[in-house]
N, C-alpha and C positions, 0 to 999 in steps of 0.2 A: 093336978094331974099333968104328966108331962107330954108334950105334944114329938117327942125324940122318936126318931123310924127307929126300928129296928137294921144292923146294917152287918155287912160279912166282910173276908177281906177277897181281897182277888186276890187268886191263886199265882198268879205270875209276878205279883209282887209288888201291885198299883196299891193307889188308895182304898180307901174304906168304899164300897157302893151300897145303895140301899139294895136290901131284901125286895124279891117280888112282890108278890099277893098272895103267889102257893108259894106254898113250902116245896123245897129240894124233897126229893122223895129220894135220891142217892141212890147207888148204882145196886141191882139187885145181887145177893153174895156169889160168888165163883161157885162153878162146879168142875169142874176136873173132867177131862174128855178122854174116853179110853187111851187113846193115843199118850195123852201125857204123862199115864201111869203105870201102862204096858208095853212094854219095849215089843214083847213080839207082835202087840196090834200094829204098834207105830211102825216096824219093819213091813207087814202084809199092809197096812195104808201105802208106805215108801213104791214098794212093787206095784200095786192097783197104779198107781201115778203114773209109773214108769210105761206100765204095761198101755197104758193108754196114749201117752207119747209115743210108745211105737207103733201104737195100730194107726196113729196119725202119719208115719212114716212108713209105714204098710201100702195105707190109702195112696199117698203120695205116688208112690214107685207104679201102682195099677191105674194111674191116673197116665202116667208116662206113657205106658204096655199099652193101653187104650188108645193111646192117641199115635202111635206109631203102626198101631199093626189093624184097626177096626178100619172100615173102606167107607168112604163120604163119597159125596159127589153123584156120579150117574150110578153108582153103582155100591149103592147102601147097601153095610150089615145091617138086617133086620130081626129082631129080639122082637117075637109076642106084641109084630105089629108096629114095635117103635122103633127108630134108629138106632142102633146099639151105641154108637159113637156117642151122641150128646146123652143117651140115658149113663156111660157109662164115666164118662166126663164129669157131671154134672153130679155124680155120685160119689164116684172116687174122691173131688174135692171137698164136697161139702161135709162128706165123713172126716178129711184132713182135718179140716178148720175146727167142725166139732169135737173131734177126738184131745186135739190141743185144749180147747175152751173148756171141756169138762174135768180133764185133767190138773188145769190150773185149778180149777174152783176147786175140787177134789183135795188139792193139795192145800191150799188156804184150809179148808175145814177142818182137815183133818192133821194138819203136822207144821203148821207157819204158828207164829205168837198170836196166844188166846189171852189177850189184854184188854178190859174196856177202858176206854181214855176218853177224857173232856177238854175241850178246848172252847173257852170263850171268844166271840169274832172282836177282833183289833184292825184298824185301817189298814187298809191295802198295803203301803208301803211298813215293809217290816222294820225296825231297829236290827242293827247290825248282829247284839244280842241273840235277838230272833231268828236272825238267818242261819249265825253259828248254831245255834241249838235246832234249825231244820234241818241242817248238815246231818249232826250228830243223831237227831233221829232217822233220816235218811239210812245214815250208816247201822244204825241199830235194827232196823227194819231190814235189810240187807241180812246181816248176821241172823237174826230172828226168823228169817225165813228158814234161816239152814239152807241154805244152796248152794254153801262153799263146806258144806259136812256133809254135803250128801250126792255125792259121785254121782250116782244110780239115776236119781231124779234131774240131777243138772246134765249129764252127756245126753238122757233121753230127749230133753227140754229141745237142748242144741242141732239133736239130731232131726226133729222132725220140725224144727223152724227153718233153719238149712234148707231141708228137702223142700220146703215151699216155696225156696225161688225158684227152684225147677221148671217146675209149671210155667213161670210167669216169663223164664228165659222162651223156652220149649212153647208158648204159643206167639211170639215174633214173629212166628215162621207163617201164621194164619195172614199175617197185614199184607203177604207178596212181599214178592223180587222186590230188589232197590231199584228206584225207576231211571236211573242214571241222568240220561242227558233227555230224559222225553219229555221231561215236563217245558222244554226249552222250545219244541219243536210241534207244529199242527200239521195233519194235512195239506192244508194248501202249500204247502212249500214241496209235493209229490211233482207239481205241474213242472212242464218242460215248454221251451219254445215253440215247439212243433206241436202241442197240447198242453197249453195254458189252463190252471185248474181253473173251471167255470163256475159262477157264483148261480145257485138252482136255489128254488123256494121251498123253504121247509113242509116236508111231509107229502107233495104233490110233484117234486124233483124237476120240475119246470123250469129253462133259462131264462133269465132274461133280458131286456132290451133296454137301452135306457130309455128309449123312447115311453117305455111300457107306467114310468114313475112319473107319477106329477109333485111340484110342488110341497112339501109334509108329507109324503108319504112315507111309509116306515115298514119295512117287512123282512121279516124273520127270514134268514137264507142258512144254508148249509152248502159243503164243497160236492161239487156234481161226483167226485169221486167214491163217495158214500153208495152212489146209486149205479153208478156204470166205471167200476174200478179197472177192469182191462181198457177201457181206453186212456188211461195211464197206465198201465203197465203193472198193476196194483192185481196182487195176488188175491183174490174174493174173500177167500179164506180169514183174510186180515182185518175187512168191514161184516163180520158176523159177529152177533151174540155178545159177549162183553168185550169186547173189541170194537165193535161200530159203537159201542155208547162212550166208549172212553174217544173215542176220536172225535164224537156229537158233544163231549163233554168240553175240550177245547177247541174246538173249529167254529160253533155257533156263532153266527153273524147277524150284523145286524145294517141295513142300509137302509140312508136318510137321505132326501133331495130334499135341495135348499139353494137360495137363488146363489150362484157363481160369488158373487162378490159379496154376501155373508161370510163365506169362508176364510180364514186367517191361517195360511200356513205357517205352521210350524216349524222342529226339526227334529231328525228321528234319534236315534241312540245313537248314532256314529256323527252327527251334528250337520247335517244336509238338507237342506228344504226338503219338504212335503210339497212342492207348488205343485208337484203332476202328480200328486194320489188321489187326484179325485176325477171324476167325466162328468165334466159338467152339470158342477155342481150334488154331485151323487158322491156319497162318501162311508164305507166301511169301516167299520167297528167291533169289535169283539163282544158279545152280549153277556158276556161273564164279568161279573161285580168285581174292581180289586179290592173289595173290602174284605168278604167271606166267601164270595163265588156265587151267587143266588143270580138268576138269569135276569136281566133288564129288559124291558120295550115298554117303559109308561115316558109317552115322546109328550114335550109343550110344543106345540107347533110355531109358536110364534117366537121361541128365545132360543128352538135347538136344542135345549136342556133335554136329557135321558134322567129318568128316576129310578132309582134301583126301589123297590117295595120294601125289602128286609127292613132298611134301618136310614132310608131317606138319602141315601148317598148321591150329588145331582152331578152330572158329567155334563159339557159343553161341547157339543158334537162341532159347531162352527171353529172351535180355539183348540184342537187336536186331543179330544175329549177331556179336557181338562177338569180339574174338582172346584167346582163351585159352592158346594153343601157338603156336610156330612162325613164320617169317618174314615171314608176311603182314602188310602193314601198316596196312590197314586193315579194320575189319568187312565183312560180304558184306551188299548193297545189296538192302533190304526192299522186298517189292511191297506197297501195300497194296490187299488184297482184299475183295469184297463178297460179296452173293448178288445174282444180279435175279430177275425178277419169277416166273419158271419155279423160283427155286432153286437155280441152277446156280451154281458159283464165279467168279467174273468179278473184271477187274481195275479199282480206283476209277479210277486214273492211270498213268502211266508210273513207272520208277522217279525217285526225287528226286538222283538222282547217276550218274556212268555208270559202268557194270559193269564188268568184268576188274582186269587191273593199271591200276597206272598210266602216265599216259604225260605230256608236258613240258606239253602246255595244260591238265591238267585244273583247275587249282586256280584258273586263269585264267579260266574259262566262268561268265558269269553267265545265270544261268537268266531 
């Protein structure tokens, strides 16, 4: 008795390989899909396809009309209780996208090559062979679909993929204005000589004294103009509503007291000592991460280190917040601070660089 497997050839044209265990059951016979054999199904498919690319380019153009002329804000269109705006946004599109999605499928089923094919898996990297002949069915797959015979079906294709950058141009408009040169600039640089912007304590708008810090202390400040804008000069209208959070968002400060001769002056962006940004021993800081912007005050009292929580980024408040730890790539952005005439802590300037992360013009801004 012979102990010889049973064995087939590969079809691509290797060696001999042994038979499975099952038997090939081979592919079940063709049957013929209306479409293939009836010119006028395959035309009323050709249309259904089309007709459905353009109800995708329907939606599209109501998705526009929506969002140009429906009223947001204080003063909502309201549909049966709901916004009309995102009911009608939310619709318009998602019938775009569907209408394309079903169409395609539509058109595979019914009018693309109705072939079964077998392919055995070969390593990753193909033989040159192989690649020619993925070319070539690429290209036959291409042809096969009919998309270069059939007008109807490909201008619809085109037209309502087209239309869907629409949308994606047409909501830019949502992100706001270009912020130009504000990202450069904080509040504190409002202050004048005659009303130097004073450093108050967050949420309680309290001045204060330096007498008032000891030794590690650490307390979250903001610009007194947040809270008493006419006495700069500061139009009210300007610290409301999203407006005081965008100015809370870069003005946020942060002051440390630490003994005098901890401190290590620096030099700022234009290459000038730091020796007089600090009253003794009191020194200001921006409380916004440059790594992603996530707000800092976990102080080590005994090294001056700041911890950003996000992602461990450790700043060194004594060496002009410099990066000790962590991802951040650049130091946190020094205020430098005075006293005026009362005592109270007050800012000289604005800061000399702009605060958070960064972003593609910063390095481009000349002051």
């Amino acid at each position: 008795m012979s102990d010889a497997h049973d064995t087939h050839s590969d079809p691509h044209g290797g060696e001999l390989v042994p038979a499975g265990p099952i038997a090939d059951p081979g592919l079940p016979e063709h049957h013929w899909r209306p479409t293939d054999v009836d010119p006028a199904k395959e035309k009323r498919a050709e249309r259904q396809v089309a007709t459905l690319f353009g109800l995708s380019a329907v939606c599209t153009v109501l998705f526009l009309v929506a969002y140009f002329t429906l009223d947001i804000g204080d003063n909502w269109t309201i549909v049966a209780g709901f916004g009309a705006s995102t009911m009608a946004l939310g619709l318009s599109l998602g019938l775009a996208l569907m209408f394309i999605g079903v169409g395609v499928i539509h058109w595979a089923r019914k009018l693309m090559a109705d072939h079964e094919i077998m392919e055995l898996r070969h390593p990753a990297r193909s033989s040159d062979a192989d690649r020619e002949v993925a070319v070539q069915a690429l290209t036959d797959g291409i042809n096969e679909s009919g998309i270069g015979r059939r007008p109807l079906i490909r201008n619809s294709l085109l037209g309502a993929v087209g239309l869907l950058g629409l949308p994606a141009v047409v909501m830019l408009r949502d992100l706001g204005p270009l912020p130009g040169d504000k990202l450069y600039h904080t509040i504190w640089g409002k202050g004048t000589k005659s009303a130097p912007m004073r450093i108050v304590r967050d949420g309680i708008w309290t001045p204060i004294l330096a007498s008032d810090l000891e030794i590690g202390d650490l307390v979250n400040c903001q610009p007194d103009a947040l809270h008493n804008p006419e006495r700069y000069g500061i139009d009210p209208t300007e610290v409301e509503g999203v407006n005081l959070q965008i100015h809370k968002s870069k003005a946020s400060l942060i002051l440390l007291r630490m003994q005098p001769e901890d401190i290590k002056p620096g030099k700022d962006a234009h290459g000038k000592s730091r020796a007089n940004w600090d009253v003794q021993g009191i020194v200001a800081y921006s409380k916004i991460c440059t790594h992603v912007g996530c707000p800092i005050s976990l102080n080590e009292r005994t090294t001056h280190h700041l911890l950003c929580p996000c992602h461990q980024s450790t700043f060194d408040l004594a060496d002009s917040g410099r990066v000790v730890f962590g991802p951040a790539g650049r130091p946190l952005p020094q205020l430098p601070i005075a006293v005026d005439d009362e005592g109270y802590l007050v800012a000289q300037r604005d800061f000399d660089e702009p605060v958070g992360p960064s972003f593609w013009e910063r390095d481009y801004y000349e002051r």
